[in-house]
C-alpha positions in Angstrom: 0.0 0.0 0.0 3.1 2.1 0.6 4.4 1.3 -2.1 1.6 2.0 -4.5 0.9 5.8 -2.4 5.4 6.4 -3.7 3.7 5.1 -6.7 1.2 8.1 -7.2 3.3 10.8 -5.9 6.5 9.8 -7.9 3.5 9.5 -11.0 2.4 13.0 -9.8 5.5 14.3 -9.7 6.6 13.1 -13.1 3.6 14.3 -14.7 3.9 17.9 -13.1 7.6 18.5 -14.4 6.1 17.5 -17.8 3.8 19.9 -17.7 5.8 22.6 -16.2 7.9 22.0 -19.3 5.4 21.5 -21.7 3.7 24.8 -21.0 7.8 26.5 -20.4 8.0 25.1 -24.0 4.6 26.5 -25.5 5.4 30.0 -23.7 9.0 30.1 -25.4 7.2 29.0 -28.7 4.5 31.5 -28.3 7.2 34.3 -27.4 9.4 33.2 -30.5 6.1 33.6 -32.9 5.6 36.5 -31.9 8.8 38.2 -32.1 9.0 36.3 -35.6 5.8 37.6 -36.6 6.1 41.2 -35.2 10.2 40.8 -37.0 7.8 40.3 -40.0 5.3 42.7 -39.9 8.1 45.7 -39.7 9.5 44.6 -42.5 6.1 44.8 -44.3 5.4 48.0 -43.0 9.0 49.3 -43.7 8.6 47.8 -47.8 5.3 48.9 -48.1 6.1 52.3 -47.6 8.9 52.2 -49.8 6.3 51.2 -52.2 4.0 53.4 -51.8 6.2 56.3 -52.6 8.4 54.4 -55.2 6.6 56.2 -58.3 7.1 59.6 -56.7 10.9 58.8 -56.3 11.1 57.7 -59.9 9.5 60.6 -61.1 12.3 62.6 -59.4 14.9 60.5 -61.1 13.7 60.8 -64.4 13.1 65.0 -63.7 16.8 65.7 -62.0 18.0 63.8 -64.9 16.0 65.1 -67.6 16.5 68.9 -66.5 19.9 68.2 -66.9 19.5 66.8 -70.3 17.9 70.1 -71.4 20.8 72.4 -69.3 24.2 69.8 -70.7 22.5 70.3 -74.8 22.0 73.7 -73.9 25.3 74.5 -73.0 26.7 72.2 -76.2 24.7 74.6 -78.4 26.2 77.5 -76.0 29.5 77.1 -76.4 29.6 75.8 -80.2 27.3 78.3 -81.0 25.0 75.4 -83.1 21.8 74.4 -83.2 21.2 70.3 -82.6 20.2 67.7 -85.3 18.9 65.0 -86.1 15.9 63.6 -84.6 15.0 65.0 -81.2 14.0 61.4 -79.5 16.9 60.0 -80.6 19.0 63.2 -79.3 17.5 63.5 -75.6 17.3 59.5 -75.4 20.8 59.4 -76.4 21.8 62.3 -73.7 19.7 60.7 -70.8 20.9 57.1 -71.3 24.7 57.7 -72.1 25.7 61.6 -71.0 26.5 62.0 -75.1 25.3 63.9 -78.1 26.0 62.4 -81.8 28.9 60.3 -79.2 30.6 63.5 -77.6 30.2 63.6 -74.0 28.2 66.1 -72.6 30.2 67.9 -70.3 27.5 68.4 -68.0 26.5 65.0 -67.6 28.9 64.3 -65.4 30.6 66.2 -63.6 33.1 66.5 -60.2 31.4 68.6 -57.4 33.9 69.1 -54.6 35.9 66.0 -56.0 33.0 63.7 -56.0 32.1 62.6 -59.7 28.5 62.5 -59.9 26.3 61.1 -63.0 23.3 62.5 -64.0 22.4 59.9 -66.4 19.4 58.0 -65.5 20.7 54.9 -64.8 22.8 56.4 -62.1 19.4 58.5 -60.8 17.6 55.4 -60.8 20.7 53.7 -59.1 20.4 56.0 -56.4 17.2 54.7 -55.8 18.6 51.2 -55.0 21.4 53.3 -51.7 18.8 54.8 -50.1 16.3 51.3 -50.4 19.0 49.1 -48.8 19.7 51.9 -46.2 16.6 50.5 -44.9 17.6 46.8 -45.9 15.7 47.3 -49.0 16.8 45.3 -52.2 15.2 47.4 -54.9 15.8 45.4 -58.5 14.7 46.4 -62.0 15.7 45.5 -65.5 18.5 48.1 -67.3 16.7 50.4 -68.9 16.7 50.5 -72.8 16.7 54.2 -74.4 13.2 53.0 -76.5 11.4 52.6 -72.9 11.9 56.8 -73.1 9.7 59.7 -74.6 10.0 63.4 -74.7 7.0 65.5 -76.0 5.8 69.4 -75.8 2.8 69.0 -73.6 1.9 72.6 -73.9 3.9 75.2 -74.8 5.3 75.9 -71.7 6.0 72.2 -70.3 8.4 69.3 -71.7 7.1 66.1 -70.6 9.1 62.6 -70.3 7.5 59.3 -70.1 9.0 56.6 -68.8 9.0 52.1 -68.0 10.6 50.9 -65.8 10.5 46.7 -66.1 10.2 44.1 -63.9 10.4 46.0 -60.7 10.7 44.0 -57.5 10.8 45.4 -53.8 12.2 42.9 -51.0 13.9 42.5 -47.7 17.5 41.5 -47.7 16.4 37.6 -47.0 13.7 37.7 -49.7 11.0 36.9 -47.1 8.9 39.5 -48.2 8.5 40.8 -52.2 6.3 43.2 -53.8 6.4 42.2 -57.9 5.4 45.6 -59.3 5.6 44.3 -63.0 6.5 48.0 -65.2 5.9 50.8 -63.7 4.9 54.0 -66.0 6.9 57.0 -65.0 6.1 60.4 -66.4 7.6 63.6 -64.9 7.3 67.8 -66.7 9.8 70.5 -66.6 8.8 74.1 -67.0 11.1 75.5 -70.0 11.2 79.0 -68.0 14.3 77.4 -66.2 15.9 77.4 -69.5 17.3 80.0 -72.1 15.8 80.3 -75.4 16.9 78.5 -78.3 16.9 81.3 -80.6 18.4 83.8 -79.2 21.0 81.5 -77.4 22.5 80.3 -81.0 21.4 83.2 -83.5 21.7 86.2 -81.1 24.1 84.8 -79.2 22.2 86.2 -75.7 20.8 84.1 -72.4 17.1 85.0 -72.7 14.9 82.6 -70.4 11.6 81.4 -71.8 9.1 84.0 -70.2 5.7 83.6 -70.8 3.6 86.8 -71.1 0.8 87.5 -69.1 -0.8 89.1 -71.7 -3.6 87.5 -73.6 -4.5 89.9 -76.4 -2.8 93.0 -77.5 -4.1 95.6 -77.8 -1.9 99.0 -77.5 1.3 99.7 -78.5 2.5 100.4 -74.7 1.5 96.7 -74.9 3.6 95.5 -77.6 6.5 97.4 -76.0 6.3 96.2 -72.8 6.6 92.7 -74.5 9.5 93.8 -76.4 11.6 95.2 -73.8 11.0 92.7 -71.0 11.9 89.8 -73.7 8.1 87.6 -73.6 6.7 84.6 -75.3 3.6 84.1 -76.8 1.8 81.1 -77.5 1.5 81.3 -81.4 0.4 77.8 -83.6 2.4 79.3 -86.4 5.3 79.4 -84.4 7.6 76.2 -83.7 7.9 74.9 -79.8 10.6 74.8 -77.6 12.2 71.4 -79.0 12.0 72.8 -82.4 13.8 75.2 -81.6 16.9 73.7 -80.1 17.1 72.0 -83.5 16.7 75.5 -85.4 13.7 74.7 -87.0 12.5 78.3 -87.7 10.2 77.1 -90.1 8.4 74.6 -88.3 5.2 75.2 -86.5 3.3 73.3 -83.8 0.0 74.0 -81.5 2.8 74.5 -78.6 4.6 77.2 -80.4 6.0 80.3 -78.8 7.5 83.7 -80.4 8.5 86.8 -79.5 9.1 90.1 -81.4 12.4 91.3 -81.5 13.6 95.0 -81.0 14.9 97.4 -83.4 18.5 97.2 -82.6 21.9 94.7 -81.5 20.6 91.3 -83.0 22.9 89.7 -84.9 20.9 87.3 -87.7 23.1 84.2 -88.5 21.4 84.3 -91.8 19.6 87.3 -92.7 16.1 86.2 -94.6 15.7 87.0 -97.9 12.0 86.5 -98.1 11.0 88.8 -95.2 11.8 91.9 -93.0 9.5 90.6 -90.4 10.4 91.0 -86.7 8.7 88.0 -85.4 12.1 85.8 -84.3 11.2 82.5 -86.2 10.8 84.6 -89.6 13.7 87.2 -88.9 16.3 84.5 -88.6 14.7 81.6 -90.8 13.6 81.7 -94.4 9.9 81.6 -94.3 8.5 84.2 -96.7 5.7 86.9 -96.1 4.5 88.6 -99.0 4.3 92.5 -96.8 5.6 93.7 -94.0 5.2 97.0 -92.5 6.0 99.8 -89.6 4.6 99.4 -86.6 2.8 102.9 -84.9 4.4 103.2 -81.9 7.1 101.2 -81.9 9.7 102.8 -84.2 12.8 100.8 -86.3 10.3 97.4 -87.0 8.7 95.9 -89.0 6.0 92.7 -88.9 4.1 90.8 -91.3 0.6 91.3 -91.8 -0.5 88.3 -89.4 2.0 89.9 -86.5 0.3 93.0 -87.3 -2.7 92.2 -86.7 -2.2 89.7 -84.1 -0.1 92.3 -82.1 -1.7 95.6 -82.8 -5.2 94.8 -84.1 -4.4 96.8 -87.2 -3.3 95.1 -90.5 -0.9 96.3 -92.7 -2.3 99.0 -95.2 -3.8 97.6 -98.3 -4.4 94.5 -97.0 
């Protein structure tokens, strides 16, 4: 009977220690899941904000890099005193990708700041993208971009818009636990072309005029007309050619984004006078594009505009017309 009462309490004993460890073991497993899981969830949290503002960040990418485009060919036109050629996609997709025009390195492309080189291609935008992701031990992955997966257009006559697809984009945590397969993204970003010197003047005048738009939506004094003249303004004009146009010196062109100016009566320098007009709209004083009469305008002495200027300008056509 003794024996079978050490029985129980050895039993009882036995079966308390294995329970004591059973539940020490279930606690520790508990504890461990939720550390795992709450390890987990910050990482979510951490990638999905990344996420959430990865189209904004490309954008920026694609803008710091596409300003720059617009500053490095302007300054190639600057200093050789030419106007760009061949066909503008090609051009800017060629500048953005590889830092070159026609294969001459832009020198503003890339550049050493307080001797530290720094590329403002896109690729090396983007790349930067990839640093501040794995700050946060972030792997950021996409495929190399391919100079077709880039567009530049005239969305009005005041904006130049990119556009932009980025492949196979993938966001993950350094041990791939987590991954958010974004597929392509489309990226579009504008730039105002007020930050910028006009074409036009820049090569054929050989000044740094910035594209000012004029707040003046129909003319109709000559105090007017002056005041546009003398503080150098741009008017939105469909016979006109647009900003991009006229980094190639297309003065003949025209496009519904077109801007022009009227030059004043003295210091321009025409790189080729035009034979078929005296006009003092910029596109016809420096191209070739004929009007059949020009005259004086009252008011503003030592020019001359074609009849549509004229008329557009003062409200007044040109005498026998």
């Amino acid at each position: 009977m003794i024996k079978n009462k050490k029985s129980i309490m050895f039993t009882f004993i036995a079966i308390t220690l294995l329970m004591v460890i059973l539940i020490s073991f279930l606690i520790t497993m508990q504890t461990s899941t939720k550390t795992q899981t709450d390890k987990i969830m910050a990482k979510a949290t951490s990638i999905n904000a990344f996420v959430q503002n990865i189209d904004i960040n490309m954008q920026s990418s694609l803008k710091a890099s596409g300003n720059q485009v617009v500053l490095a060919l302007e300054d190639y036109m600057d200093v050789r005193d030419v106007y760009l050629a061949g066909n503008s996609n090609v051009v800017f997709r060629e500048a953005i990708t590889q830092g070159t025009y026609q294969g001459s390195q832009l020198r503003m492309m890339k550049q050493v700041v307080q001797g530290e080189a720094i590329n403002f291609t896109i690729g090396a935008t983007l790349s930067e993208l990839r640093v501040v992701a794995s700050r946060s031990n972030i792997v950021l992955s996409f495929d190399e971009l391919n100079a077709n997966d880039i567009s530049f257009t005239m969305k009005s006559p005041w904006t130049f818009g990119m556009d932009m697809q980025v492949k196979n984009v993938k966001v993950m945590d350094k041990e791939q636990e987590l991954v958010w397969d974004l597929g392509t993204l489309n990226v579009a970003a504008e730039l105002q072309i007020s930050r910028y010197r006009d074409p036009f003047y820049l090569v054929s005048d050989d000044v740094n005029i910035s594209v000012q738009k004029t707040n003046t939506t129909e003319f109709e004094t000559s105090n007017q007309l002056n005041s546009f003249i003398t503080n150098f303004e741009f008017y939105n004009h469909t016979d006109a050619p647009d900003f991009t146009q006229r980094m190639f010196g297309q003065f003949d062109s025209s496009s519904v984004n077109g801007y022009e100016t009227i030059l004043g009566s003295a210091g321009h320098n025409p790189n080729t006078p035009n034979p078929s007009s005296n006009s003092y709209a910029d596109f016809i004083y420096w191209g070739t594009k004929a009007s059949a009469i020009e005259c004086n305008v009252a008011g503003v002495p030592g020019i001359k505009l074609d009849n549509e200027h004229k008329l557009l300008y003062t409200g007044i056509p040109c005498e026998g017309i």
